[in-house]
N, C-alpha and C positions, 0 to 999 in steps of 0.2 A: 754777497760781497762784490765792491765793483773790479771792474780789472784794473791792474795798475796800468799806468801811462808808457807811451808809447810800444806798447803792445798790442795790436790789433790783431783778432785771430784769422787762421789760416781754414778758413769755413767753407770755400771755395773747392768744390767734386773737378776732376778732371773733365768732367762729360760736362759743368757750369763754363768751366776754361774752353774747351773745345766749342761750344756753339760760339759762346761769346767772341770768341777769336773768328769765326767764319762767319759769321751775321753782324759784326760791328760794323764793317763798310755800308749793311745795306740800312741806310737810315733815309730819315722821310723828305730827305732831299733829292734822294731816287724819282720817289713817285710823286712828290710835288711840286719840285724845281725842274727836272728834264725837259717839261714840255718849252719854255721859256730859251731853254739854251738850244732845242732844236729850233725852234720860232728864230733864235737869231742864225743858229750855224747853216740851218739847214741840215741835207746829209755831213755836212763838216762837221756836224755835234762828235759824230763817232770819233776825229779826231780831238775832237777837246777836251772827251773822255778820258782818251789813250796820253795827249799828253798833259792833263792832271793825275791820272791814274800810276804816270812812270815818277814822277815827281814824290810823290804817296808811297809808294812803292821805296825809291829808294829811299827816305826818310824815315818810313818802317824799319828799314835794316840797318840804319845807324841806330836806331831805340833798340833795334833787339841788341844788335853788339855789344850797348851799353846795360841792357837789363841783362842781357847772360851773366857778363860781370861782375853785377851788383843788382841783384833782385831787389826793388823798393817801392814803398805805395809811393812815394814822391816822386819816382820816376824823373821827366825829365828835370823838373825844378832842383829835384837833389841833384843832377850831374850838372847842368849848369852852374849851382853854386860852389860846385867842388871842380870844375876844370878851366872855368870861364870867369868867374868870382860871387863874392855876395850880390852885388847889384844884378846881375844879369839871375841869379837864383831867385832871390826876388821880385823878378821884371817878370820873367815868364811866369813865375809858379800864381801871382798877382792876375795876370794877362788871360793865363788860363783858366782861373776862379769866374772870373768878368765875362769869359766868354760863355763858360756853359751857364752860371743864373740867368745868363739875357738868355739863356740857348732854355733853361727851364721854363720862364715865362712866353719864351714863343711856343712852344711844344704843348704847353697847356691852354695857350688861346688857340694856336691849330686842331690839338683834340678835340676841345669845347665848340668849336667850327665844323670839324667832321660828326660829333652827337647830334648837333641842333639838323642835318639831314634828315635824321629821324623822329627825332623829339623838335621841333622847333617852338615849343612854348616857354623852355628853360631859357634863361636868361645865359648871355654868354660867360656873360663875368661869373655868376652862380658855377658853372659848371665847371671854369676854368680853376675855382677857387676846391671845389670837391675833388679834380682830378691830382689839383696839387697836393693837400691832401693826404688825400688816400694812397698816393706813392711813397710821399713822405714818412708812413708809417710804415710802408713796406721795407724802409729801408731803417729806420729803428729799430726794425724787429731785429735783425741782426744781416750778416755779410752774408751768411748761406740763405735767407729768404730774396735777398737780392739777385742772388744766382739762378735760385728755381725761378723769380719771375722770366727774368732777361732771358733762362732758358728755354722760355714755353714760347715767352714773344719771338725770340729768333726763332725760332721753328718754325713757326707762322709764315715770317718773313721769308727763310730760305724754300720753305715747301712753295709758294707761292712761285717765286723767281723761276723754280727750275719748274716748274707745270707752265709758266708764261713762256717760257725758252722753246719746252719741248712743244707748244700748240705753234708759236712762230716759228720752227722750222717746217712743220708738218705744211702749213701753210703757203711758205715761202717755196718750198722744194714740189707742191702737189701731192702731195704724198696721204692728204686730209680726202674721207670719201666728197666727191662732188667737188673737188677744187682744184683748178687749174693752173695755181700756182702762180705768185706774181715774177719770183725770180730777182732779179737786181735793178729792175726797170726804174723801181720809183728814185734809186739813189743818183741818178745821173738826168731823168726827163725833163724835172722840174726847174731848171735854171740849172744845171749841173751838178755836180757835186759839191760843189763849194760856190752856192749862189751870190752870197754877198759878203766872198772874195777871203783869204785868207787870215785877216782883221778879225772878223769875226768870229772864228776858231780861237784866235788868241784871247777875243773878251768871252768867251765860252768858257774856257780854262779858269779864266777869274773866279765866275760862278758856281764851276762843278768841283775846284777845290775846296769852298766852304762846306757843299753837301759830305767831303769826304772826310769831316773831322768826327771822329769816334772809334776811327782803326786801333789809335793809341790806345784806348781803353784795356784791352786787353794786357799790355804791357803795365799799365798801374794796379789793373786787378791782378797780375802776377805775383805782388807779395805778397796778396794774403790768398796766396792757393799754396796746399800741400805740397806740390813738387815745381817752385817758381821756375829753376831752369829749363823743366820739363815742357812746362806753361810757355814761358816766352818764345826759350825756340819753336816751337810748333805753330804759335799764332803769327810770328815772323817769318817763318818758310813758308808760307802757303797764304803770304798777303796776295802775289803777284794772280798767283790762279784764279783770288776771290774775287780781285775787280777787274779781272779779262769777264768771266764768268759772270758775274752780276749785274756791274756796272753799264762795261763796253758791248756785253752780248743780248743785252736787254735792247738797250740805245739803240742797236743793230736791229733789231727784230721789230721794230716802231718805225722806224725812216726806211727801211726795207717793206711791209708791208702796207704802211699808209704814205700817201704824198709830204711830205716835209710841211707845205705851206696848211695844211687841213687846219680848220677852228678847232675841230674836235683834241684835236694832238695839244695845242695849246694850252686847250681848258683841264683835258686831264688826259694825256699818252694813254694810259696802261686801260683807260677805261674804256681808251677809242679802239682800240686793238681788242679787247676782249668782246667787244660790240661789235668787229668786223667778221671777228669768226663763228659769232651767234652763240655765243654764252649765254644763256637765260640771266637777268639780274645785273648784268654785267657792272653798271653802275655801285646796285650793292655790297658785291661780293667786293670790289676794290676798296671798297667805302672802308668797309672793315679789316682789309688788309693794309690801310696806308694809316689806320685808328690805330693798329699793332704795332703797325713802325713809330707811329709818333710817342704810344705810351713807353715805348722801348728806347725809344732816344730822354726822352723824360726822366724813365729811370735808372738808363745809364749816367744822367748827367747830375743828379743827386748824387749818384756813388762817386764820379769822377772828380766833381768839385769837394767832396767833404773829405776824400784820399789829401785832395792838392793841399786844403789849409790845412789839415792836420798834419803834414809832413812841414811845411812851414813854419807850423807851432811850433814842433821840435827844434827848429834850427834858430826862434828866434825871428822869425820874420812875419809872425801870426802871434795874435793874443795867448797865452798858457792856458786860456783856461776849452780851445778848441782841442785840450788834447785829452780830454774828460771821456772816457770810454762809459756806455753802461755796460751791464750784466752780461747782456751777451757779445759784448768787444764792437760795438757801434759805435762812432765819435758823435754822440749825440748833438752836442751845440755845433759842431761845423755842417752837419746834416741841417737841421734848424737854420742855421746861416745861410746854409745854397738856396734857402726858398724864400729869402728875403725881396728880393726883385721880385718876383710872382705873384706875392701880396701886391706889392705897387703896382703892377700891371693889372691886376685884379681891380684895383682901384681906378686906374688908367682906362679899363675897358667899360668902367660902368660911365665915366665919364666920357671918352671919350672913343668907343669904339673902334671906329672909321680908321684912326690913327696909330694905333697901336702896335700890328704888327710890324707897317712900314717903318715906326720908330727902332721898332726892336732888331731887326734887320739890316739896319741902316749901322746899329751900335758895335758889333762885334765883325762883322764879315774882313776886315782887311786883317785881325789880328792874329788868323791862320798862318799867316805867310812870316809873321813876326816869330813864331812859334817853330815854323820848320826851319827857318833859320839859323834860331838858337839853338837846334836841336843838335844840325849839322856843324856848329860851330865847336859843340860839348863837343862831339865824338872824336870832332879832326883833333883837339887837345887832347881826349882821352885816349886816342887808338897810340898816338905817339908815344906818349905816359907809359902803356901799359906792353908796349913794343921792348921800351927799355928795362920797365921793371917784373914785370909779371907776366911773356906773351903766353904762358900755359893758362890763362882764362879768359882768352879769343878765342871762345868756343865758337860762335858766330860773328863772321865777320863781313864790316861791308866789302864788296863788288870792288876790284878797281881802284881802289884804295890809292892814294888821295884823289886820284882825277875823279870821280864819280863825285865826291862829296865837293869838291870845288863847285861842277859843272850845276849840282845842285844847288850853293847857296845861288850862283850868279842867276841861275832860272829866276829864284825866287824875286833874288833885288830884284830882277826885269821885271817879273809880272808887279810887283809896289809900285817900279816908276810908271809903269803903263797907266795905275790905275788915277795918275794925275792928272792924264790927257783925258782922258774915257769919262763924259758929263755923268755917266751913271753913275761911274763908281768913284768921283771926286769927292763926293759927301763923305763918304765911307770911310775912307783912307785918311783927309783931313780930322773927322771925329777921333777915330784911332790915335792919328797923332795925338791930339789934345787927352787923350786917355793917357797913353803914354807918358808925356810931357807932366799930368797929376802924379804917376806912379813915381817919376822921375823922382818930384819936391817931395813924395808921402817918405824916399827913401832917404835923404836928405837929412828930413827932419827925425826920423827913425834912429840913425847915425848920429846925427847931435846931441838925440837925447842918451843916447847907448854913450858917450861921451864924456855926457855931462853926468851921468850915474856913477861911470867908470873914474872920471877925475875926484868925485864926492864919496867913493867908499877907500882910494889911496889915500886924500885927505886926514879921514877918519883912522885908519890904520895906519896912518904916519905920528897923526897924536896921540892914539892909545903908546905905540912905541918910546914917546920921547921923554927922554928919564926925568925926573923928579931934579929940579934944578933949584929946588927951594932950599934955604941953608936954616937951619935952627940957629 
């Protein structure tokens, strides 16, 4: 018997919630966008880290405030439509669907790019089409097989980080037999610390906040775990430690022991570093740990996206029929839906390879910043709200309250206008608008028809009422 509608079960283990919440920062933008943001910052990458990391950071702890609250797979799109209005629940909950399917189909041509290392006689599109796939069945199968994956891939992920931490300190301090230890030499030799000047930190930022979209996960997989409060405050208190710790302390140990300017850093950081201190494989052994991040962002962004339109559904802002659960409490056709982009890029990569990824990257990266905006916007209405009506469920709350959540939306507008000056990232920001600007008219037209049903069943129920005015 299927489950009824909007009931999704709570199939999610505390120890699913716990990694997931400490391993969602580290996604495959760590190990295969860093090198490009040290290439620009130089040692300044570490700052651009640190301040995309405090932006992150405090945006985290406006979603927790708000998921203490109100535990919801909708997350942020249900509070924006409830403090901010329909159109803006709408805008996000839409904004953020758009971003993880382009974020599915890169993830599965990045994976199908790290196999072909090994295998290079499988076609890309072939593989890209199997890995999609076969994740997508993992997430059919139900919310708890989704848990056990993402729980086995973080593991991966975090063992790794903290073995790459501990061999770059050993290194850096001498403390490795036979090494004499670099010390702090290489952050300052090369052109200084900040070679090409503080600008370049700021387009750093740009960069390393798109790698950091997947923290929130955790707070949408909050309502379907057994103890959501339990869940969100936990993965909201211990954001800040995970991206000092992962992020900033990795960043740290790669521009600390290799020169900033090296090819190697470029082409792959963690590989070059693992290669400095005589890793056997060193190559392989990455190969397969940044394959784990990628499957892991893959299948987080199946879960995140088929959460977003099913909560959607409910409110009306998504078709009824994404709110179809099967047997074992899966939203099946919004699962099916998040891997619609994927086909097409599958189709895109047989035809056109070469172009693909830099299409897909190009489509979603400004819409981060749309997102933590909105998020900061919810809260500052909802902290007020709940000040006057309810403050006994600010269990968690943000920092500094209003000035933090101010200083954060203004960060954000800054880093959007920046990105109109910046030739990189002008494509970016303009596509976005234009994305936007469709969501805009879809809502529009949504509204007129919500409208015109609404004026056509009063209609109907004003004639059935109108008495019998016929005389014999």
């Amino acid at each position: 018997m299927e489950q009824q509608p909007n009931k999704l079960q709570p199939g999610l283990k505390q120890r699913h919630m716990t990694m997931i919440a400490i391993a969602g920062v580290i996604g495959a933008g760590l190990f295969m966008g860093s090198g490009s943001v040290i290439h620009m910052a130089g040692p300044g990458a570490i700052l651009s880290y640190v301040l995309a990391g405090i932006i992150v950071i405090l945006v985290m702890r406006m979603l927790g405030e708000m998921s203490a609250v109100n535990p919801t797979s909708g997350s942020f799109a249900h509070y924006a439509h409830q403090y901010i209005g329909p159109l803006a629940g709408f805008m996000i909950g839409w904004l953020y669907w758009f971003f993880w399917v382009i974020a599915i189909a890169l993830e599965a041509t990045a994976a199908a790019a790290i196999i072909q290392y090994w295998y290079d006689g499988i076609p890309l599109w072939l593989l890209s089409l199997l890995l999609t796939v076969a994740l997508t069945m993992t997430n059919l199968i139900s919310v708890k097989a989704f848990g056990e994956f993402e729980y086995w891939f973080s593991l991966i992920k975090v063992a790794t980080i903290i073995v790459f931490l501990g061999l770059g300190a050993f290194f850096i301090f001498g403390l490795a037999p036979s090494s004499h230890g670099t010390g702090i030499t290489n952050l300052f030799e090369y052109g200084g610390f900040l070679p090409n000047g503080f600008g370049a930190v700021l387009m750093g930022v740009v960069t390393v906040i798109f790698s950091f979209m997947g923290t929130e996960i955790a707070a949408i997989a909050a309502g379907e775990s057994k103890d959501p409060l339990k869940a969100v405050t936990k993965a909201t208190n211990s954001i800040t430690w995970r991206i000092l710790i992962f992020y900033v302390g990795s960043i740290t140990v790669v521009v600390t022991l290799l020169p900033w300017s090296s090819s190697s850093i470029l082409t792959s950081p963690y590989v070059a570093v693992l290669e400095y201190v005589n890793i056997p494989a060193a190559a392989q052994i990455m190969n397969f740990v940044v394959l784990t991040a990628v499957l892991s962002c893959l299948n987080s962004a199946l879960y995140a996206t088929s959460r977003m339109v099913f909560s959607m559904a409910d409110k009306g802002d998504a078709p009824k029929f994404f709110l179809k659960l099967n047997k074992k409490g899966a939203p099946v056709y919004a699962i099916l839906a998040a891997t619609f982009f994927s086909y097409i890029a599958v189709v895109m990569n047989y035809v056109s390879p070469d172009k693909v990824f830099l299409f897909l990257l190009n489509s979603c990266s400004a819409i981060t910043l749309i997102l933590y905006f909105i998020i900061a916007l919810s809260q500052l209405r909802m902290r007020r709200q709940m000040e006057k009506e309810a403050p006994e469920k600010l269990v968690v709350k943000m920092w500094l309250f209003p000035y933090l959540t101010y200083a954060t939306m203004l960060a954000v507008i800054a880093l959007m206008v920046s990105m109109f000056f910046i030739d990189a990232f002008r494509s970016q920001i303009l596509f976005t608008c234009v994305i936007v600007a469709c969501l805009y008219i879809a809502y529009i037209i949504k509204q007129k028809r919500a409208l015109a049903i609404e004026a056509k069943v009063r209609l109907e129920e004003s004639m059935r009422r109108k008495p019998d005015t016929d005389i014999e």
